[in-house]
C-alpha positions as CSV (number, residue, x, y, z in Angstrom):
1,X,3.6,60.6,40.0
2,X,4.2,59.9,44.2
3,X,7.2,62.4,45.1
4,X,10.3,60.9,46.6
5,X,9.6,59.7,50.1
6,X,11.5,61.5,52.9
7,X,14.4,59.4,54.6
8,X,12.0,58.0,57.3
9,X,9.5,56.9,55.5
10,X,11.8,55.1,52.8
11,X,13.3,53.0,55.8
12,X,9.4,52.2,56.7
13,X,8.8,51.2,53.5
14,X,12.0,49.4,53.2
15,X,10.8,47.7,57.0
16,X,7.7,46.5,55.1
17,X,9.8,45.3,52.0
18,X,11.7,42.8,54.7
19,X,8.4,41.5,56.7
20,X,5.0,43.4,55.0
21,X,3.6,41.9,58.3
22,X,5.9,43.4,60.5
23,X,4.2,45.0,63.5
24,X,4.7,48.8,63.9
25,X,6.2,48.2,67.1
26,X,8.8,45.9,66.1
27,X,9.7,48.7,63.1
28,X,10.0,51.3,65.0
29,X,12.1,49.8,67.6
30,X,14.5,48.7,64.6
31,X,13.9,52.3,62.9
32,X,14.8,53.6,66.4
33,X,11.5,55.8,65.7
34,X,8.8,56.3,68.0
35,X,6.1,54.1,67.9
36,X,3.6,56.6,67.5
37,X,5.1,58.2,64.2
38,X,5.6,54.5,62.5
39,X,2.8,53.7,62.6
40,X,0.9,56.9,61.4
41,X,3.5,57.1,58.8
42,X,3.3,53.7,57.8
43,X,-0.5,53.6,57.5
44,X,-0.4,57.1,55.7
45,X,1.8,55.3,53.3
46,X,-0.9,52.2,53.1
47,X,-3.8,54.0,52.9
48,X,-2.3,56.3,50.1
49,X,-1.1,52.9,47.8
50,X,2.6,54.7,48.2
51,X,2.8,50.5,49.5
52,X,0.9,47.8,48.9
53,X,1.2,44.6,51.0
54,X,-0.4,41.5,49.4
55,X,0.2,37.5,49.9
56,X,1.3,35.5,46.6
57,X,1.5,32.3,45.8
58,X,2.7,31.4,42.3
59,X,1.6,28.2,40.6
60,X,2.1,26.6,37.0
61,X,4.7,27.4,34.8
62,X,6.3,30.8,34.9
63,X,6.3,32.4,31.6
64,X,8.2,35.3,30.1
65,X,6.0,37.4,27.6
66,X,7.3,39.8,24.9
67,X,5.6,41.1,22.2
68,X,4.8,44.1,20.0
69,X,1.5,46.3,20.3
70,X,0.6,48.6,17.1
71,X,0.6,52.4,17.4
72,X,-1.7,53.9,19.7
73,X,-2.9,50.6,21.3
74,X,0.5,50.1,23.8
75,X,-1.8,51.2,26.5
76,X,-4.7,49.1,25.9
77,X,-3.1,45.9,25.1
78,X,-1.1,46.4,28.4
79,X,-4.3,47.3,30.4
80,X,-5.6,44.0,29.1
81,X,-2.8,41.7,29.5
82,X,-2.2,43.2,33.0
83,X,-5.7,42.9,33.7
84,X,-5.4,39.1,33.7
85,X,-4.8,37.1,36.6
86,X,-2.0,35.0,36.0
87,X,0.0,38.2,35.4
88,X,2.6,38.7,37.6
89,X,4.4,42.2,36.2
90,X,3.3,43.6,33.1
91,X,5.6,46.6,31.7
92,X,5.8,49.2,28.1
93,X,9.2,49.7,27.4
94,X,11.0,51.5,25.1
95,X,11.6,50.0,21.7
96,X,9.2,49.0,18.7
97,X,6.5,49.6,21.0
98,X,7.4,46.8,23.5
99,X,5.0,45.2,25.6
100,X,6.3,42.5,28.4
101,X,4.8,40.8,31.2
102,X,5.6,37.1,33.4
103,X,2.8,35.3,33.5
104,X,1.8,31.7,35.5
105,X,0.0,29.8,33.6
106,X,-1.1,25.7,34.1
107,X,0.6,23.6,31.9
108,X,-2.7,22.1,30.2
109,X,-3.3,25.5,29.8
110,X,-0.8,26.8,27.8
111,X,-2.0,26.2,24.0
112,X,-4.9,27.9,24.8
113,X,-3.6,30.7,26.5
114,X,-0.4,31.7,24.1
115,X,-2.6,31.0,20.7
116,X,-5.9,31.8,21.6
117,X,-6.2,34.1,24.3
118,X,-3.1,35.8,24.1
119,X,-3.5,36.5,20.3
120,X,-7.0,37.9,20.5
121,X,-5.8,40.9,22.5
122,X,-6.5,43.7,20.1
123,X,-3.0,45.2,18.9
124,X,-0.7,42.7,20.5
125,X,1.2,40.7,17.8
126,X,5.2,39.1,17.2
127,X,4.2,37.4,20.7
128,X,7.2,35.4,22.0
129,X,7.0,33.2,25.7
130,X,10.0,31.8,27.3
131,X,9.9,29.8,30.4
132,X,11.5,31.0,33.4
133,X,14.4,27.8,34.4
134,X,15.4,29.1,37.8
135,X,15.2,32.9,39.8
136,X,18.2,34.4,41.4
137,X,16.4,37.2,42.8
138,X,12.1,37.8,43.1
139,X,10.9,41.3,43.8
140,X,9.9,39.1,47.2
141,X,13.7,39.4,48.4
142,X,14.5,42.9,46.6
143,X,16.4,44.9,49.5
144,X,17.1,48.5,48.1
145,X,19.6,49.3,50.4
146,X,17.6,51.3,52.7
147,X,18.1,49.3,55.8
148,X,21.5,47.8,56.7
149,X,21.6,43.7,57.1
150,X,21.5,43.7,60.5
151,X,18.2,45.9,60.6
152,X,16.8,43.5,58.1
153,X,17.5,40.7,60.1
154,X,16.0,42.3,63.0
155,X,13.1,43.2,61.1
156,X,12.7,39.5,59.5
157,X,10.6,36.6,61.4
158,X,11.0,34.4,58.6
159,X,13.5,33.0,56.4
160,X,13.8,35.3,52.6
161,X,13.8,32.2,50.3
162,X,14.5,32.8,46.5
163,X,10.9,31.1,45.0
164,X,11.2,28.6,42.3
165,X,9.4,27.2,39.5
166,X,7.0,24.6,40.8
167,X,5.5,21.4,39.2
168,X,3.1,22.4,37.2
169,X,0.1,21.6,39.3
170,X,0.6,23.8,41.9
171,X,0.3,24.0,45.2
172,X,-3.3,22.2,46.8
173,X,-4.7,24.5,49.8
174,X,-7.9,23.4,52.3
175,X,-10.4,25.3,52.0
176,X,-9.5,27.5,55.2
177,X,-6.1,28.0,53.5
178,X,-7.7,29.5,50.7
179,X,-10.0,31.8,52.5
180,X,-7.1,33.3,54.6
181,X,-5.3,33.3,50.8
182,X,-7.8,35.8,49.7
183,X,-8.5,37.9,52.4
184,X,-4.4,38.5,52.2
185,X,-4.7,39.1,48.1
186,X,-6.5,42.0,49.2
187,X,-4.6,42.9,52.2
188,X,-1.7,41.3,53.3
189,X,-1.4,43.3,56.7
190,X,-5.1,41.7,57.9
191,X,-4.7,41.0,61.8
192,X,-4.7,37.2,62.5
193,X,-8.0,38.0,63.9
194,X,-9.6,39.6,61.4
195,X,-8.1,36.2,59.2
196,X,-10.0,34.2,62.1
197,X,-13.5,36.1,61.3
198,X,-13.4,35.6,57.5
199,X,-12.1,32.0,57.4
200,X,-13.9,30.9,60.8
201,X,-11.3,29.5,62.5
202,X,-9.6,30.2,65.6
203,X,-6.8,33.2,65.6
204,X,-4.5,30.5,67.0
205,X,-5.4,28.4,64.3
206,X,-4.6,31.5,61.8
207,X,-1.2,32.5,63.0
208,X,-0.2,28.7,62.7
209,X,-1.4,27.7,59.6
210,X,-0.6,31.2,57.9
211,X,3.4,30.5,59.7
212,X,3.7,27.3,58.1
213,X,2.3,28.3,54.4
214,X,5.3,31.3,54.6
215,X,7.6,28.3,56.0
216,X,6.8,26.1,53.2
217,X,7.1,28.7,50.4
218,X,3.5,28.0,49.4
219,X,2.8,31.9,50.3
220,X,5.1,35.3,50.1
221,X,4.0,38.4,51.3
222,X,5.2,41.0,49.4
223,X,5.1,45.2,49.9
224,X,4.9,46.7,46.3
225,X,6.2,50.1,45.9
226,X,7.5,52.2,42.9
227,X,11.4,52.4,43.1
228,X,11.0,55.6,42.2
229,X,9.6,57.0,45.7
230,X,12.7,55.1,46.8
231,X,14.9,57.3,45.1
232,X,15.2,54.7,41.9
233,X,13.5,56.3,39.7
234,X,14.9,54.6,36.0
235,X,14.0,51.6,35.8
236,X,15.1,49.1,32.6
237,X,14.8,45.5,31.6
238,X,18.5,43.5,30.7
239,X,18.0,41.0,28.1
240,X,21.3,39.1,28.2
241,X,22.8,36.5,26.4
242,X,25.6,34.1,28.0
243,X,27.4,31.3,26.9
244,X,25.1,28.1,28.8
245,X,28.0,27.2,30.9
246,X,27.9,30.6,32.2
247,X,24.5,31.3,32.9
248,X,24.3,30.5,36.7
249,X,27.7,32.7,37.5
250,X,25.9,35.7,35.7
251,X,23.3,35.1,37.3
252,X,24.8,35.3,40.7
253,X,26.7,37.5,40.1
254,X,24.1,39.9,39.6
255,X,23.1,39.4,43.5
256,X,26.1,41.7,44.3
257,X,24.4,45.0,43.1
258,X,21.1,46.4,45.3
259,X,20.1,48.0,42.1
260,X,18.8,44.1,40.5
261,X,14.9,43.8,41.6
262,X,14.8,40.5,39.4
263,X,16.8,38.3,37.6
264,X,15.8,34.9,36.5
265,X,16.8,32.0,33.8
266,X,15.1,31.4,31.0
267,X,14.7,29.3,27.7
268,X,14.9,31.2,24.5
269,X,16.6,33.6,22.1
270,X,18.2,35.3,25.4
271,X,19.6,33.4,28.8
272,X,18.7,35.8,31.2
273,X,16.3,38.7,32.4
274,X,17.2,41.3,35.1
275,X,15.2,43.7,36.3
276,X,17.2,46.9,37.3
277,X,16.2,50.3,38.8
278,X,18.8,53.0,39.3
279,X,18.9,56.5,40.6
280,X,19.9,58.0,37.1
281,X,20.9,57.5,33.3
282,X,24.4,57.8,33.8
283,X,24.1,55.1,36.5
284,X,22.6,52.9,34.0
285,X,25.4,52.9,31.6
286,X,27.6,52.8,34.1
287,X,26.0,49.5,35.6
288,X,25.2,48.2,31.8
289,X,29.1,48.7,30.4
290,X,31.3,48.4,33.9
291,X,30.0,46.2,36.7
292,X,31.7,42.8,36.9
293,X,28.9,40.8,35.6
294,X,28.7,42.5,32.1
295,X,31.9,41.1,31.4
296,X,30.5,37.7,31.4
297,X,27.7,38.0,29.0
298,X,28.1,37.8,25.0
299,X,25.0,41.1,24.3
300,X,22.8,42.6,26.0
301,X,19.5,44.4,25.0
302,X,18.4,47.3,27.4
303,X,14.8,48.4,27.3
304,X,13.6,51.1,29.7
305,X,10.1,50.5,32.1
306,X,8.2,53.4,30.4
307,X,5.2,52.4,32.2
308,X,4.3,49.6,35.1
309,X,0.8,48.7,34.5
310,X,1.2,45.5,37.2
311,X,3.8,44.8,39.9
312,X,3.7,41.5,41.9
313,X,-0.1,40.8,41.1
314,X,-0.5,44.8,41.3
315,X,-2.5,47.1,39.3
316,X,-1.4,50.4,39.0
317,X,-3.6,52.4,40.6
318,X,-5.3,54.0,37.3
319,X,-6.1,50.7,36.6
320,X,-7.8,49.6,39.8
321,X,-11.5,48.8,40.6
């Protein structure tokens, strides 16, 4: 496991959590760091995988996966379920052996993928998929507290929009778009001109088109990092039910607390998911039985992250190439 990043480079990280294409100039002079340092720091912390910047760009219906893997095959049903690519997140948590994950999948695809390919992963079984109604919070926008607002701000060139479940189709790229798409999937810090070579366009071309696709919330960059080199090292999973009537209130009102990653809408047995990571335990039951938004929901179900085999499109690293 990464040890606990010193205060520096948890800001840079933080820096790259706000814009993962931030410059190192425009960090540092936000950091009030010299140049020099962010940057070696920051590419230290990118060449290591302590951070990961990728682009993403969800299509189809967002699904909410839970199921139960028999014992001894946790690990491999996860590795196989993460190892798909319409997996967003894939987690083990604590419980019967709990396996869940969000997944995109197209509509016309969905019989297939829930009854056939879904249920010939070896172990996997009492599968349930809910569909995702509406995110209040996306790791995308996840700001740990690490930089104050008006640092982030200074840091951001864009606007930090909430995604949303899109029609089903998806979004249609040209055929530049999509080679600038994949070059980013594997690195989403790739210079506009090294965009340009790969996608043979003009640079100018690049930083216009790539602009508009953030604009138009076709494309997110996104810095992955474990919460626990952020100081955040428990992470858990809320499963809460909520009266209907008082699902968008809970929902918001889980915004107020730095320590929700994720918290999104959904159809099923429970009304809501949030994603929480916290510095200890005690601050778990503490955030679970007295913040404000607890006293709104009916239950909730709380099942620890023993494991994250995929973050935003992620592998782990013991599961990468």
């Amino acid at each position: 496991m990464t040890a606990r990043l010193d205060p520096l480079d948890r800001r840079i990280a933080g820096a790259l959590q706000v814009d993962g294409r931030a410059s190192w100039r425009r960090i540092a002079e936000v950091l009030d760091a010299p140049e020099r340092t962010v940057a070696r720091r920051g590419t230290h912390l990118l060449r290591t995988g302590v951070v990961t910047v990728v682009a993403v760009s969800p299509h189809g219906v967002p699904l909410l996966v839970r199921g139960r893997c028999r014992a001894g095959l946790g690990r491999p049903a996860g590795t196989a379920l993460a190892g798909r690519p319409e997996t967003s997140f894939c987690y083990l948590i604590t419980g019967q052996g709990e396996l869940v994950a969000e997944v995109f999948c197209d509509r016309n695809r969905l019989p297939t993928f829930m009854f056939d390919e879904m249920a010939a992963i070896p172990g996997l079984h009492d599968l349930t998929a809910d569909t995702v109604t509406r995110y209040y919070r996306t790791i995308h926008e996840w700001q740990p507290g690490l930089l104050s607002p008006a640092e982030t701000t200074a840091i951001s060139s864009l606007p930090q929009p909430t995604p949303q479940p899109r029609q089903p189709d998806g979004v249609v790229f040209s055929g530049d778009e999509r080679a600038i798409l994949r070059a980013l999937r594997e690195d989403g810090r790739q210079t506009h001109e090294e965009l340009a070579r790969t996608a043979g366009i003009s640079e100018s071309t690049v930083r216009r088109r790539l602009e508009a696709l953030r604009r138009e919330e076709k494309v997110f960059i996104r810095a992955v990092v474990e919460p626990s080199v952020l100081g955040l090292p428990v992470e858990a999973l809320l499963w809460i039910r909520c009266r209907p009537h008082h699902v968008d209130d809970l929902g918001r009102a889980l915004l107020s607390s730095p320590y929700v990653r994720y918290a999104a809408a959904m159809t099923g047995e429970y009304q809501l998911l949030a994603d929480v990571t916290l510095p200890d335990i005690a601050a778990l039951h503490e955030f679970v039985g007295s913040s404000g938004w607890s006293r709104q929901a009916d239950s909730v179900h709380t099942g620890v992250v023993l494991k994250a085999l995929k973050r935003s499109g992620v592998l782990a690293p013991e599961l990468r190439p």
